[in-house]
N, C-alpha and C positions, 0 to 999 in steps of 0.2 A: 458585436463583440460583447455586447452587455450579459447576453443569452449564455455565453462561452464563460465568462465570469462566477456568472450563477451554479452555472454545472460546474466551475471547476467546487466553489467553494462546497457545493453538495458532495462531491465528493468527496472532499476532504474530512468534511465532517461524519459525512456517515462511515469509512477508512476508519477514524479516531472513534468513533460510538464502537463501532465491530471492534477495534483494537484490545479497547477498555473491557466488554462484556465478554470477550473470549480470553483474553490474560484473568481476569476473574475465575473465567469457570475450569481454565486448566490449572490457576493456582488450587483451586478448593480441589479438584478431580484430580490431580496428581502430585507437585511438588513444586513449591519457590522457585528449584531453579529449575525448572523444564517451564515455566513461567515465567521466568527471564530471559529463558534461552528463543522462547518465542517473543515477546516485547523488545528484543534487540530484532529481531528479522523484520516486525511490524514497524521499526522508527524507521530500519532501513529503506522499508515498503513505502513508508511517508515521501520518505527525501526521493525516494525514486518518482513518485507520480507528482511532486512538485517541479522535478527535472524534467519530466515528459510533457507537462503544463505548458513549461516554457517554452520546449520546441515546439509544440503545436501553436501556443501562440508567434512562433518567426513564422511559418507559416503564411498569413496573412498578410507579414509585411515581404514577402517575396524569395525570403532568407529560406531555401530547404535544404540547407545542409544541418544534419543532427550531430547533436555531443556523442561521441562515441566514451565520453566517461560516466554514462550509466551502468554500459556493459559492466563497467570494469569496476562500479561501485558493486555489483552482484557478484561479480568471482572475487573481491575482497571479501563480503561477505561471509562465502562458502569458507574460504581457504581460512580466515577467523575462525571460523566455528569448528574445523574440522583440525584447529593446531591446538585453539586453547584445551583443557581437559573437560572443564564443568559446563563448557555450551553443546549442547543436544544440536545437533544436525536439521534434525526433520523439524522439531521447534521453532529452529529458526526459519528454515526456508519457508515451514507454512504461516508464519509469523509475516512472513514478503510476500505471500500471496493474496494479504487481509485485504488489500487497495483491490484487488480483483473482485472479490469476492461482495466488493460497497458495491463497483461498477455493477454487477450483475444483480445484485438485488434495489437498486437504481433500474435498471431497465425493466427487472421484473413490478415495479411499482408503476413505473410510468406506463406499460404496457397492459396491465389488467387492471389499472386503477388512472384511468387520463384524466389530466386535469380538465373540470369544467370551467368555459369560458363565457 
């Protein structure tokens, strides 16, 4: 469990480093709020893969029944962004895909670059 720990916390942090470096370069590359309008989908992206955390962690203890109020954290989302006027749509969804995007450059490290033991 310690091993599941580890990863999540890599996660998490590499999620917040991508978060930070890309709300930067879409605020200087475009505007504040298409930069906010993504930093609102990336907090949302946080809270989702702390929720996915969890259930992975019931897992273990025998519990596989999942929150089905993740879904429903991601169509609040949309339906937010697509009522207020100044949140950008696509900002924000790709703003929620930031936690994808740690996981995959996480495997891409661990897998062309393994750790020596």
């Amino acid at each position: 469990m310690q091993e599941y720990y580890q990863l999540q916390q890599i996660l998490l942090l590499g999620t917040l480093s991508l978060t930070g470096l890309i709300f930067i370069s879409v605020w200087l590359s475009y505007s504040l709020n298409t930069a906010i309008s993504y930093l609102l989908g990336a907090c949302v992206g946080l809270i989702y893969l702390k929720m996915l955390a969890k259930d992975v962690a019931k897992i273990k203890s025998g519990k596989k029944r999942f929150s089905p109020t993740r879904l429903a954290l991601v169509a609040a989302l949309i339906i937010f962004a697509t009522q207020w006027q100044d949140i950008k749509i696509v900002p924000v969804f790709l703003g929620f895909m930031t936690y994808k995007a740690a996981i995959i450059v996480y495997v891409l490290q661990t897998t062309l670059m393994p750790a020596q033991k």
